[in-house]
LODO-901265 format. One line per field, with one value per residue (C-alpha): residue number from 1; chain; y, x, z. Coordinates in nm, 2 decimals. Each point is the difference from the previous one (the first is absolute). Example, Ala and Ser with C-alpha at 12.3 -4.5 7.8 and 13.67 -1.06 7.14 Angstrom:
2
n = 1, 2
chain = A, A
north = -0.45, 0.34
east = 1.23, 0.14
up = 0.78, -0.07
//
This chain:
259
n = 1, 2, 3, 4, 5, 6, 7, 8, 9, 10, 11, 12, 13, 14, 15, 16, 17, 18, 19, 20, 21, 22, 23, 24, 25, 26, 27, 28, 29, 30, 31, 32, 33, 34, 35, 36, 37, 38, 39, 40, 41, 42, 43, 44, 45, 46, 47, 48, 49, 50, 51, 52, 53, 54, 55, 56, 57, 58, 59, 60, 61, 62, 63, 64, 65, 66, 67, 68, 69, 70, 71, 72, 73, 74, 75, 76, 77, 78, 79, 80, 81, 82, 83, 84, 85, 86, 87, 88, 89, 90, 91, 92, 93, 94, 95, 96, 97, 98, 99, 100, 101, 102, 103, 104, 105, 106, 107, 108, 109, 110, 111, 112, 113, 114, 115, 116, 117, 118, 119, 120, 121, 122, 123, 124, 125, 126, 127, 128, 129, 130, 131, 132, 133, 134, 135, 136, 137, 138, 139, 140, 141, 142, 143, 144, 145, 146, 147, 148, 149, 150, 151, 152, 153, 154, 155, 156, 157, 158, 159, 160, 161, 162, 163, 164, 165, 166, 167, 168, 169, 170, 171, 172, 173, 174, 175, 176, 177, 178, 179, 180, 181, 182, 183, 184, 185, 186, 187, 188, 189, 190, 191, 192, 193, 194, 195, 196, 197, 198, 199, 200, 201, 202, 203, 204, 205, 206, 207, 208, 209, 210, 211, 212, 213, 214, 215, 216, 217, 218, 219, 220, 221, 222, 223, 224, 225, 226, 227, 228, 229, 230, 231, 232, 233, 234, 235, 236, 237, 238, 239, 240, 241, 242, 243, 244, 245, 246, 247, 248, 249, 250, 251, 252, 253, 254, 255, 256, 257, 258, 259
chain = A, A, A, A, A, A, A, A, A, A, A, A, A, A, A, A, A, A, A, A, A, A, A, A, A, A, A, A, A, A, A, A, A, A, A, A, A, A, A, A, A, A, A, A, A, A, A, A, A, A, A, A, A, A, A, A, A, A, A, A, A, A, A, A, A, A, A, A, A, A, A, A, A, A, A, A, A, A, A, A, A, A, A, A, A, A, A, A, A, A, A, A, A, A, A, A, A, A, A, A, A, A, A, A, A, A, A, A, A, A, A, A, A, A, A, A, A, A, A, A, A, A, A, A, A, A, A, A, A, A, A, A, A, A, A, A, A, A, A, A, A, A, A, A, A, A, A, A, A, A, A, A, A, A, A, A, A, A, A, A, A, A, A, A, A, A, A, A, A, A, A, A, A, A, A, A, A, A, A, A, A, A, A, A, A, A, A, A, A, A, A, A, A, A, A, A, A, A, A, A, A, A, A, A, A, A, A, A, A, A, A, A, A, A, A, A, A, A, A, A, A, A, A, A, A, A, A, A, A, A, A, A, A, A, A, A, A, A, A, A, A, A, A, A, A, A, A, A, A, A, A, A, A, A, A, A, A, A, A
north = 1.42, -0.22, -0.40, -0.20, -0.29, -0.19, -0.33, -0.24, -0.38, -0.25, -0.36, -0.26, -0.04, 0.36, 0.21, 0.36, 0.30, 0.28, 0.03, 0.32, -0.14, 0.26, 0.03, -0.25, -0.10, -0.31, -0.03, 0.20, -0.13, 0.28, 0.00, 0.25, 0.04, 0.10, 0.29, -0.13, -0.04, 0.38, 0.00, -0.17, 0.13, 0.31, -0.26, -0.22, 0.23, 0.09, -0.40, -0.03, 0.26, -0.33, -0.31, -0.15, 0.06, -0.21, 0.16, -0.19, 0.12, -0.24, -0.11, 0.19, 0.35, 0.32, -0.17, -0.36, -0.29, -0.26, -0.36, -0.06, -0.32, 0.30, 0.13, -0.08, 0.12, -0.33, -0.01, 0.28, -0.12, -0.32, 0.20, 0.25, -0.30, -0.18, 0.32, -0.02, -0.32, 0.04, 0.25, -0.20, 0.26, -0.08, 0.24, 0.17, 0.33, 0.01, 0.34, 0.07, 0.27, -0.11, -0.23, -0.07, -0.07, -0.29, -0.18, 0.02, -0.14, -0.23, -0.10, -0.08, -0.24, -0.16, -0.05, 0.23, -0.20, 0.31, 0.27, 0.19, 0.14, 0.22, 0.41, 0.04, 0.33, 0.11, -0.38, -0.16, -0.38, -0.15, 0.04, 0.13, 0.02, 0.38, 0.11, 0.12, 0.05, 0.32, -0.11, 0.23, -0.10, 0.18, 0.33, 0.25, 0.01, 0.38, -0.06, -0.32, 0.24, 0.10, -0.38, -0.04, 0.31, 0.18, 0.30, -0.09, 0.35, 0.01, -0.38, 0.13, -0.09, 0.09, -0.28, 0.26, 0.17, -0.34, -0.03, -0.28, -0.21, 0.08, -0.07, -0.39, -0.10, 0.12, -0.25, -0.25, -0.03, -0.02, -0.27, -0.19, 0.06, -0.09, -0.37, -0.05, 0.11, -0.25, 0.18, 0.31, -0.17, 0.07, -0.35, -0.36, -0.20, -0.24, 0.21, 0.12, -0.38, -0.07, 0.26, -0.19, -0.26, 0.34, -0.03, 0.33, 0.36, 0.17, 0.40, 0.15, 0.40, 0.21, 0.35, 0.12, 0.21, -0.33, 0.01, -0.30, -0.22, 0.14, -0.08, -0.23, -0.24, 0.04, -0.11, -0.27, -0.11, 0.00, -0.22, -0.23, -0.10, -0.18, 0.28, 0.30, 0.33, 0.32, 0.39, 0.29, 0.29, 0.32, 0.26, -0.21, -0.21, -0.28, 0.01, 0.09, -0.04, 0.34, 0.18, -0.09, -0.16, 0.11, -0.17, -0.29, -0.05, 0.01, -0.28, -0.22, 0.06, -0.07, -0.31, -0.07, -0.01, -0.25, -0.26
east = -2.37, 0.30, -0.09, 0.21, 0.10, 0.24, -0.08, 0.20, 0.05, 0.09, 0.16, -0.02, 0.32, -0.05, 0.17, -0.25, 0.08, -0.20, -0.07, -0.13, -0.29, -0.16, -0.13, -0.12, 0.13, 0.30, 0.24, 0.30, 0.21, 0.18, 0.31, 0.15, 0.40, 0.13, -0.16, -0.31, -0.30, -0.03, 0.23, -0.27, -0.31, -0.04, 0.12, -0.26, -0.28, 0.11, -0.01, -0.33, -0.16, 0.01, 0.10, -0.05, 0.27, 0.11, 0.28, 0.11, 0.23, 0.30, -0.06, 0.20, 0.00, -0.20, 0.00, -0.17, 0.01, 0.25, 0.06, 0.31, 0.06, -0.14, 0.34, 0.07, -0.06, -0.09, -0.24, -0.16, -0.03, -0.16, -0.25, -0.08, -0.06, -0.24, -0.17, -0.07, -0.14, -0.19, -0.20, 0.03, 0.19, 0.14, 0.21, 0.14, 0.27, 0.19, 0.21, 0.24, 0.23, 0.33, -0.01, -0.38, 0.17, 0.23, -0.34, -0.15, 0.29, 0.01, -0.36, 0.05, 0.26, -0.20, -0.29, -0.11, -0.34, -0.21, 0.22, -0.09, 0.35, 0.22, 0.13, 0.29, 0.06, 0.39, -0.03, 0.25, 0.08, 0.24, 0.37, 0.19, 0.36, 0.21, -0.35, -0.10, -0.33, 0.00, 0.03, -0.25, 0.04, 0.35, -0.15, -0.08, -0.40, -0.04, 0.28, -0.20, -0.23, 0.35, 0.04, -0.38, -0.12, 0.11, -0.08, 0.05, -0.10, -0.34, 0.00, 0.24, -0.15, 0.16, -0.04, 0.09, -0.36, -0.20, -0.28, -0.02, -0.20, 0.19, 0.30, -0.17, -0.12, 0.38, 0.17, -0.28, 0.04, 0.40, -0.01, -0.26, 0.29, 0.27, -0.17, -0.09, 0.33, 0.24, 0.18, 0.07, 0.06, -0.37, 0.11, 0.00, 0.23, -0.20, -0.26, 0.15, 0.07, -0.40, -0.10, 0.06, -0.28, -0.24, -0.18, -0.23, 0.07, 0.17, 0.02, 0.31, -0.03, 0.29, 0.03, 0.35, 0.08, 0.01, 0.28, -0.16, 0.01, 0.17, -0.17, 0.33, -0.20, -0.34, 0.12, 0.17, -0.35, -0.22, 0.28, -0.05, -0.34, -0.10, -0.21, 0.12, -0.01, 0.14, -0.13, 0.21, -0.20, 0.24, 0.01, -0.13, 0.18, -0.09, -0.38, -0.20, -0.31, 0.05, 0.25, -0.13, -0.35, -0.15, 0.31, -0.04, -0.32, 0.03, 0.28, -0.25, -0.30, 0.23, 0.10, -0.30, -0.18, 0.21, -0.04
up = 0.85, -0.16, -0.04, 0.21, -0.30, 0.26, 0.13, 0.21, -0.13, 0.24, -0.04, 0.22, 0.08, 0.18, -0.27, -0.09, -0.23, -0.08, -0.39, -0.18, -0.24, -0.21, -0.40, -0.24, -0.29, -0.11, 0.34, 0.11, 0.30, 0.12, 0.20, 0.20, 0.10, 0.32, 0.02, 0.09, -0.12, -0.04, -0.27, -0.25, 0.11, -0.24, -0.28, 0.11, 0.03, -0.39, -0.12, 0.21, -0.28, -0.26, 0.19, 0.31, 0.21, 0.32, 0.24, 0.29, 0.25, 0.07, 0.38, 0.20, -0.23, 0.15, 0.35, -0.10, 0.14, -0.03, 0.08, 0.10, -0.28, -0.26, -0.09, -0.41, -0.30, -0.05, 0.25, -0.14, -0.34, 0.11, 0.15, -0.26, -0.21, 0.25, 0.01, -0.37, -0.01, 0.32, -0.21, -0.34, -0.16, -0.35, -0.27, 0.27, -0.05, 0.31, -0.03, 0.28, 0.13, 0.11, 0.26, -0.15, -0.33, 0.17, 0.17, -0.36, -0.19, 0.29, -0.01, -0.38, 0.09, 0.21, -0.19, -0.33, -0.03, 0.10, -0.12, -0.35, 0.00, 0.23, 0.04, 0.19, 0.12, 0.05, 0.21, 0.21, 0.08, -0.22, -0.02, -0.31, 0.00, -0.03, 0.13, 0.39, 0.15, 0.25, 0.37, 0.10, 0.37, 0.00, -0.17, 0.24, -0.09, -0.08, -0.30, -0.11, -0.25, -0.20, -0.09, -0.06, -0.24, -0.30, 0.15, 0.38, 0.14, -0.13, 0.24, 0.26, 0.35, 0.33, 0.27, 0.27, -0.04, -0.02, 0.22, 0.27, -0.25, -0.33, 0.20, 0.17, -0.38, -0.14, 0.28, -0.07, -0.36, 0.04, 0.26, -0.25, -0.30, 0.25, 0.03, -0.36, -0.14, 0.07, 0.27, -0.25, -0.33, -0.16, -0.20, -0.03, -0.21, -0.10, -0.14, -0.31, -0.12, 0.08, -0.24, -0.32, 0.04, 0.00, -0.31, 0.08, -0.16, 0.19, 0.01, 0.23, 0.01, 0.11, 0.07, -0.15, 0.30, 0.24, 0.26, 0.18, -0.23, -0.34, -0.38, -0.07, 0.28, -0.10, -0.34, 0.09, 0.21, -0.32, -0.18, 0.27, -0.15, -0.32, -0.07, 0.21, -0.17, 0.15, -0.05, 0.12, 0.13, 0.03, 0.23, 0.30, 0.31, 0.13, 0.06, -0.33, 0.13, 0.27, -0.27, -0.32, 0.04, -0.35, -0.17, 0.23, -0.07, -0.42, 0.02, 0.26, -0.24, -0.36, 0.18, 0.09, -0.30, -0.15, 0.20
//
């Protein structure tokens, strides 16, 4: 029988998230887009093989709770980061996904004290001029896969044959991204400026193929660090860890064992 790793925290100020918690090992903090936390967990079962892995789930993704002040990346951040020191947690990676990859270049705004060093995955969150990020509320959903793979038929899912549940988590998780996006924009201004006083490594990964977010931006992302890096991984869209999880995982573990 599969062991349940998922616990709830709760904060006084009435604010709980589920977090996935399994393998031993020098922290990840892994962060999933707006796909859910479904779109890490095979990536985090793979970390979870030499590190210990934590994988919250953004309140109000996969049909959590919540609060109705709860509604920033900001917010989020802030609480990713109480999380860590709740459990002492020092030399942390926090890798994240798209949206996950703006609340971890937001949490290192914010405070790096904790953080070993950070991988962003085809992220959004910051604005770069000549360069859009996909409004993927105006996409009808069933074309979303040809903007987010290499090889989009091998993804390609029909909404039409959902079932009842797949279809309730799907609204859930686009509600959830509806809040936390800025009405559409997946940015904020202010962030990119921020990112200079981020003294960490910094590791942003981009699959060539990206039609959400194109290489040209994830470049100009890892320039916005002191000591941002970027890695191209071809033939893959904008999720890595689903398309191209072996080369994912070579780039996380290179960068990892230089820090």
């Amino acid at each position: 029988m599969p062991q349940d790793h998922s616990h709830i925290e709760t904060f006084d100020s009435g604010l709980t998230f589920v977090v996935d918690d399994r393998g031993e090992g020098r922290p990840i903090l892994l962060l999933h887009g707006g796909g859910g936390p479904a779109s890490v967990a095979a990536f985090a079962n793979t970390l979870a093989q030499e590190a210990r892995v934590l994988a919250p789930t953004h309140p109000g993704f996969a049909e959590t709770a919540r609060p109705e002040w709860f509604g920033t990346v900001e917010n989020i951040a802030s609480a990713y980061l109480a999380l860590l020191d709740r459990h002492g947690l020092r030399d942390v990676l926090v890798v994240g996904s798209s949206m996950g990859g703006w609340i971890a270049a937001e949490m290192a705004a914010q405070d790096s004290s904790r953080l070993a060093g950070l991988v962003l995955v085809d992220a959004v969150g910051i604005e770069v001029p000549g360069e859009t990020i996909l409004d993927v509320f105006s996409v009808p959903r069933s074309e979303l896969s040809s903007y987010s793979y290499h090889n989009a038929d091998a993804f390609r899912m029909d909404p039409t044959k959902f079932t009842p549940e797949q279809a309730a988590l799907t609204a859930s998780n686009f509600a959830a991204l509806a809040v936390y996006s800025g009405a559409g924009k997946m940015s904020d201004p202010a962030l990119r400026g921020r990112l200079k006083a981020v003294q960490k490594p910094v590791l942003v990964v981009w699959g060539e193929s990206d039609r959400v977010v194109t290489p040209a931006y994830g470049r100009a992302f890892a320039a916005a660090f002191p000591n941002g890096q970027f890695d191209l991984i071809r033939e893959c869209g904008h999720l890595p860890q689903i398309e191209q999880p072996a080369r994912l995982l070579a780039t996380i573990d290179a960068f990892r064992g230089r820090l």
